[in-house]
C-alpha positions as CSV (number, residue, x, y, z in Angstrom):
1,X,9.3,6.1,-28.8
2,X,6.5,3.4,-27.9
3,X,4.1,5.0,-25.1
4,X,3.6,2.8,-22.0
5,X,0.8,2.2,-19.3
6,X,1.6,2.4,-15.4
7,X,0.8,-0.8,-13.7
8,X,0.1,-1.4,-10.1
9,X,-1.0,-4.2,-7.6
10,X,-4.4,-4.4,-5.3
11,X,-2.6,-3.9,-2.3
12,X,-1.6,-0.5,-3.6
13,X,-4.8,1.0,-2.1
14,X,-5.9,3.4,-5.0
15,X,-9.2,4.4,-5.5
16,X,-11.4,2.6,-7.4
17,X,-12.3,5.9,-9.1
18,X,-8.5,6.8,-9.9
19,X,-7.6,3.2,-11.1
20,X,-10.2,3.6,-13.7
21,X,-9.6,7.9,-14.7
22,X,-6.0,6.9,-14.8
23,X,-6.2,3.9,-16.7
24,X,-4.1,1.5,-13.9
25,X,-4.0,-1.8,-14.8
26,X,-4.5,-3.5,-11.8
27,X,-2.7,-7.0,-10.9
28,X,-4.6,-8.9,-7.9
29,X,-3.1,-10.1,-4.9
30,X,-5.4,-12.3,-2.7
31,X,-7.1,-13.7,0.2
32,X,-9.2,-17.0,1.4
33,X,-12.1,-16.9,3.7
34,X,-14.7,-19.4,4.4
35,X,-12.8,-21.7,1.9
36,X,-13.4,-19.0,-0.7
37,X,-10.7,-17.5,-2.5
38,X,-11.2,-13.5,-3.4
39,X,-9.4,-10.9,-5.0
40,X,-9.7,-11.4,-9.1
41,X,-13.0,-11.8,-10.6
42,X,-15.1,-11.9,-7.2
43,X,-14.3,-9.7,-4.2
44,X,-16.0,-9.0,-0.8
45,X,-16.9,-5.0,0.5
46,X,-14.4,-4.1,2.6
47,X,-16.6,-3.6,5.4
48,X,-17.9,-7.2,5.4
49,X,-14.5,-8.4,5.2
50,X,-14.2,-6.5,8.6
51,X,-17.1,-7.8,9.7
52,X,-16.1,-11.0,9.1
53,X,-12.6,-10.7,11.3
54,X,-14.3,-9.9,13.8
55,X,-16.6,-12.5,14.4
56,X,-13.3,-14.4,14.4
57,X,-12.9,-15.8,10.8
58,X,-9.2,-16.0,10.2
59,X,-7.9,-15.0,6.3
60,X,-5.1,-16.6,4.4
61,X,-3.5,-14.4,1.7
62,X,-1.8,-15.3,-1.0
63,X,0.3,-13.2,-4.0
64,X,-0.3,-12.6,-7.4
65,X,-0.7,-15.1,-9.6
66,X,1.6,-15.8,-12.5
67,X,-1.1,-16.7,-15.0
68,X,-3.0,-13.4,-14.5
69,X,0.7,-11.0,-14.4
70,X,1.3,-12.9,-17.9
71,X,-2.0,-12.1,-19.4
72,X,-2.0,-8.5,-17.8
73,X,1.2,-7.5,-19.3
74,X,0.5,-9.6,-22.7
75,X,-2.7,-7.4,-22.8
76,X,-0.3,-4.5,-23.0
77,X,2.6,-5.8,-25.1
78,X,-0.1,-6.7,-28.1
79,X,-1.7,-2.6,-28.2
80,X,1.9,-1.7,-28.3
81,X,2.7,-0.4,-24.9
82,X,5.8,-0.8,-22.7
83,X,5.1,-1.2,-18.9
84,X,6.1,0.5,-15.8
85,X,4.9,-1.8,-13.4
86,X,5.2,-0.2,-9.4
87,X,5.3,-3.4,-7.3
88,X,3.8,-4.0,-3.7
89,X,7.1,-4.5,-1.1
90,X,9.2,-7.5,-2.2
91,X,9.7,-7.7,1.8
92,X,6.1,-8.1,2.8
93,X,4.8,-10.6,-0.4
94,X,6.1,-12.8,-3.2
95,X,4.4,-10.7,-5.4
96,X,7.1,-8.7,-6.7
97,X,9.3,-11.7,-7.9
98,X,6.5,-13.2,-10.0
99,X,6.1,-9.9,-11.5
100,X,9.5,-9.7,-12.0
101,X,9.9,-13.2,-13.2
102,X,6.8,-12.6,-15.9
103,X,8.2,-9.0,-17.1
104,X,11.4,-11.4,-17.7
105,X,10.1,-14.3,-19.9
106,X,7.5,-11.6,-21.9
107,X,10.6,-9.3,-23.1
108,X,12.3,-12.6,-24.1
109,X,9.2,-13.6,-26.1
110,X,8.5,-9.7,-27.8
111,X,12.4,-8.2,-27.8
112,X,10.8,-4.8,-29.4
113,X,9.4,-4.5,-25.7
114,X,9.9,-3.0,-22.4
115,X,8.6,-3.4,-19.5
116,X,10.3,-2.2,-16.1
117,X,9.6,-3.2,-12.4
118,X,10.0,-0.9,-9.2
119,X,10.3,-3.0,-6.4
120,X,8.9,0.1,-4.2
121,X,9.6,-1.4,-0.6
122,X,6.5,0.2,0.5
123,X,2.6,-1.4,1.0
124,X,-0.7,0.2,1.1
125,X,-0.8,4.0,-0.3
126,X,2.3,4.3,0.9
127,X,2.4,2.5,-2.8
128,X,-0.6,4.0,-3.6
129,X,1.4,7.4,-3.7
130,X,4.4,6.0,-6.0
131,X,1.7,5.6,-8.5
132,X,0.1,8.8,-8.0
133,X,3.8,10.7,-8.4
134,X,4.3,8.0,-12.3
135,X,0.9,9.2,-13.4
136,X,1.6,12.9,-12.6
137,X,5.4,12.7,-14.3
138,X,3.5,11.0,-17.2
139,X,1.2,13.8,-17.5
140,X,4.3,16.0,-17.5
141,X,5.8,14.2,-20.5
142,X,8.0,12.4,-18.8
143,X,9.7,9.1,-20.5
144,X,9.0,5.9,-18.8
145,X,13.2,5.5,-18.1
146,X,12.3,9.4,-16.5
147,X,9.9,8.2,-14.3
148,X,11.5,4.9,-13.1
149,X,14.8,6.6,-12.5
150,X,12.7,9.5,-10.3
151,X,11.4,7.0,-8.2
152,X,14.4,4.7,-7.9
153,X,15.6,8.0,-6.5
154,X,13.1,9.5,-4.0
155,X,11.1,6.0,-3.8
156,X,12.7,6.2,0.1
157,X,11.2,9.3,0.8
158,X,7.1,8.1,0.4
159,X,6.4,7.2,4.1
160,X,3.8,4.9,6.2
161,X,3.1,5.1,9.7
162,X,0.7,3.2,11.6
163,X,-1.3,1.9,14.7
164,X,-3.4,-1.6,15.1
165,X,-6.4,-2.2,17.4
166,X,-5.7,-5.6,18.0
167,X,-2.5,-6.9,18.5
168,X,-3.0,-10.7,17.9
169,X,-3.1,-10.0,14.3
170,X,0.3,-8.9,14.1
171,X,1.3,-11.9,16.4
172,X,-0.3,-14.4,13.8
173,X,1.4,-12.3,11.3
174,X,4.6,-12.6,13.0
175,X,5.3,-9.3,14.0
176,X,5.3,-9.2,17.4
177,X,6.1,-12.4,20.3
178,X,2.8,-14.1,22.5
179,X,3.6,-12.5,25.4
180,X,4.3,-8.7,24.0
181,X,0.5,-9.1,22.2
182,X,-0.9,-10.2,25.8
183,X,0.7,-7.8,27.8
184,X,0.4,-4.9,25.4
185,X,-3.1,-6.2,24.9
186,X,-3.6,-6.3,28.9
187,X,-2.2,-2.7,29.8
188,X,-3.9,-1.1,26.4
189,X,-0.8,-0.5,24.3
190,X,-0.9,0.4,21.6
191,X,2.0,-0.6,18.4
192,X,2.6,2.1,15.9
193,X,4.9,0.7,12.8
194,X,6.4,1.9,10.3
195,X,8.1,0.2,6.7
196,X,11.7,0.7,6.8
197,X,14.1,1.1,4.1
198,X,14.4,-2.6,3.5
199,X,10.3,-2.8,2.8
200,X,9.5,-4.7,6.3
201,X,7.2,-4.0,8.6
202,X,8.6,-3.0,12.0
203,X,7.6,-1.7,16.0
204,X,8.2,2.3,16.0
205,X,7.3,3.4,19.3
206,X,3.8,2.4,21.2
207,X,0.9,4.7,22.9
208,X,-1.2,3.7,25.3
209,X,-4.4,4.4,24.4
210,X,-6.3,4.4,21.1
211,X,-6.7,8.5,21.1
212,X,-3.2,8.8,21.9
213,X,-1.7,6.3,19.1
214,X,-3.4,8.4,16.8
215,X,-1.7,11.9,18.0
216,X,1.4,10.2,18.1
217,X,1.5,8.6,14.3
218,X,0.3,12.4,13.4
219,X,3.0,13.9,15.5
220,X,5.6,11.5,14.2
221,X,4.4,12.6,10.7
222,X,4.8,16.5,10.9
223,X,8.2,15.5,12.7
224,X,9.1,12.9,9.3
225,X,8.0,15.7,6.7
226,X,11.0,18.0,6.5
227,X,11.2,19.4,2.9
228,X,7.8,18.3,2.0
229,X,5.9,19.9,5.0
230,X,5.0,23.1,2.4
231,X,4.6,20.9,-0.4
232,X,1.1,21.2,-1.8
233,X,0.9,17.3,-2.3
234,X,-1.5,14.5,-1.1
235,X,-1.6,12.9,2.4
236,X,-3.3,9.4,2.7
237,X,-5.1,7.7,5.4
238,X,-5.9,4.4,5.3
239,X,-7.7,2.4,7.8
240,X,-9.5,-1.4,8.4
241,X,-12.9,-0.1,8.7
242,X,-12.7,2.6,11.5
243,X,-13.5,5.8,10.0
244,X,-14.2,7.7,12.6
245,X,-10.3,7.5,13.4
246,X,-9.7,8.2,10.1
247,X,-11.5,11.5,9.7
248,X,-9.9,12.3,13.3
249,X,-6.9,12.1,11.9
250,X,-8.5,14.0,8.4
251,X,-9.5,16.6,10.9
252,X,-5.8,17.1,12.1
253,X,-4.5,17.1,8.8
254,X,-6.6,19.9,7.5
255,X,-6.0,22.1,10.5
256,X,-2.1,21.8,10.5
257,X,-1.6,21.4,7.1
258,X,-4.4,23.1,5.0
259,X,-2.8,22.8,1.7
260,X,-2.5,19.6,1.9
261,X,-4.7,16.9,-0.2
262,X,-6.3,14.5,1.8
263,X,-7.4,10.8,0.5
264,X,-9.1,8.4,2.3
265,X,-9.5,4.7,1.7
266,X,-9.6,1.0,3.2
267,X,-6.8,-0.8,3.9
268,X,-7.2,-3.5,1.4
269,X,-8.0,-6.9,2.3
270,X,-5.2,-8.6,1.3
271,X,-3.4,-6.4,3.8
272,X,-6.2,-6.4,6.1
273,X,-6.0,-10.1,7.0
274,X,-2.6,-9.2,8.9
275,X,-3.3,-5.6,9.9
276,X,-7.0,-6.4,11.2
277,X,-10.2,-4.4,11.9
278,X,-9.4,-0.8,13.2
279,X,-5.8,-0.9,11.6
280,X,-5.1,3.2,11.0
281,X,-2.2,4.9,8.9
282,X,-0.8,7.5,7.2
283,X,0.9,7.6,3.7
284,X,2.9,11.0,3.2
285,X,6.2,12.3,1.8
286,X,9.2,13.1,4.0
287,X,12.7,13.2,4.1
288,X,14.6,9.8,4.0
């Protein structure tokens, strides 16, 4: 039996830390600002990226590229390793197709290999966390078939909910009409959204009030949990440069649910262009 790596995409949201302990190889997904394009061998800080959207620079994303999925999973192929590539939403990005169509015309070239994609209808750590469950199977001594049927299985039951600052990102994005952004943005509504079972990004409920979004996606959570509310597992918060919100939501966490692991990181900027600055979620498990 060959052994295999576990592949991922940048808009998974992994730790930097993790990718490189767990040995992730990473496939870029990216995004143009100022006429420069970011996301493979230069990238900016988070924070500036921020910055940057809020001075009112706009950012075009764009999915992986084929080139670098070919060379990523040749890399691979060559040291003898099959793939088990966990894909970004198929919904939400082209991404997953090119991977898809790359995996495709590399078996064809090197029959002795395998290589399998997981379309994980989910973004962010809400991704983050399908690779996180792969590397702990792996550790187990799981099989690479194993570990792709698991998650074909339960991939329905890792969960995202979360609130924007600024609605006009999701109405460039599409997500919401003109006139709900300025009269949510008028009365101070706040969206909460969630990823359904078909991958897309859709309205939950709303708050009104940043304070109260936040109780409300937390709320929502312990209500979504079910099963996994005693699980000793990880809960993620992500956010688009506004961690004080985060560790509010941290500090919730860790009261209600102290045996809970809690990981905190930026949304990435891929995702950030259509999220925007202050965007706050949570990743967790729950019953489908």
């Amino acid at each position: 039996m060959r052994n295999f790596v576990i592949t991922a995409d940048s808009n998974s949201d992994l730790l930097i830390d993790y990718i490189r302990e767990k040995g992730i190889g990473i496939i870029p997904h990216y995004y143009d600002l100022e006429n420069i394009t970011y996301g493979d061998e230069i990238n900016l800080d988070p924070k500036d990226f921020y910055n940057k959207m809020r001075l009112g620079l706009m950012p075009t994303t764009m999915a992986s590229n084929p080139e670098v999925i070919r060379r990523t999973f040749t890399y691979y192929i060559n040291q003898g390793y099959d793939i088990l590539h966990i894909s970004f939403s198929s919904s939400l990005s082209g991404g997953c197709s090119n991977v898809m169509a790359g995996a495709r015309e590399i078996c064809e070239e090197n029959p002795e290999a395998k290589i399998i994609v997981i379309d994980t209808l989910n973004a962010s750590m809400g991704e983050g966390m399908v690779v996180m469950k792969a590397v702990q199977l792996k550790e187990e001594g799981k099989t690479i078939d194993e570990i792709a049927a698991w998650i074909e299985e339960h991939k329905f039951d890792f969960k995202v909910l979360f609130t924007v600052d600024d609605l006009g990102h999701l109405y460039r994005g599409g997500r919401i009409s003109r006139t709900t952004a300025f009269v949510g943005s008028m009365i101070n509504i706040k969206p909460i959204l969630h990823i359904n079972t078909e991958g897309q990004l859709v309205p939950f409920t709303t708050a009104r009030g940043r304070k109260k979004s936040l109780n409300v996606i937390f709320n929502n959570m312990l209500e979504s949990m079910g099963k996994y509310k005693e699980e000793k597992d990880v809960i993620c918060i992500v956010h688009g440069d506004a961690l004080e919100d985060a560790e509010y939501l941290a500090k919730l966490v860790r009261d209600n649910l102290p045996h809970k692991q809690v990981i905190i990181n930026y949304v990435s900027p891929s995702i950030g262009a259509h999220s925007g600055p202050g965007a706050v979620g949570l990743c967790f498990m729950g019953d489908n």
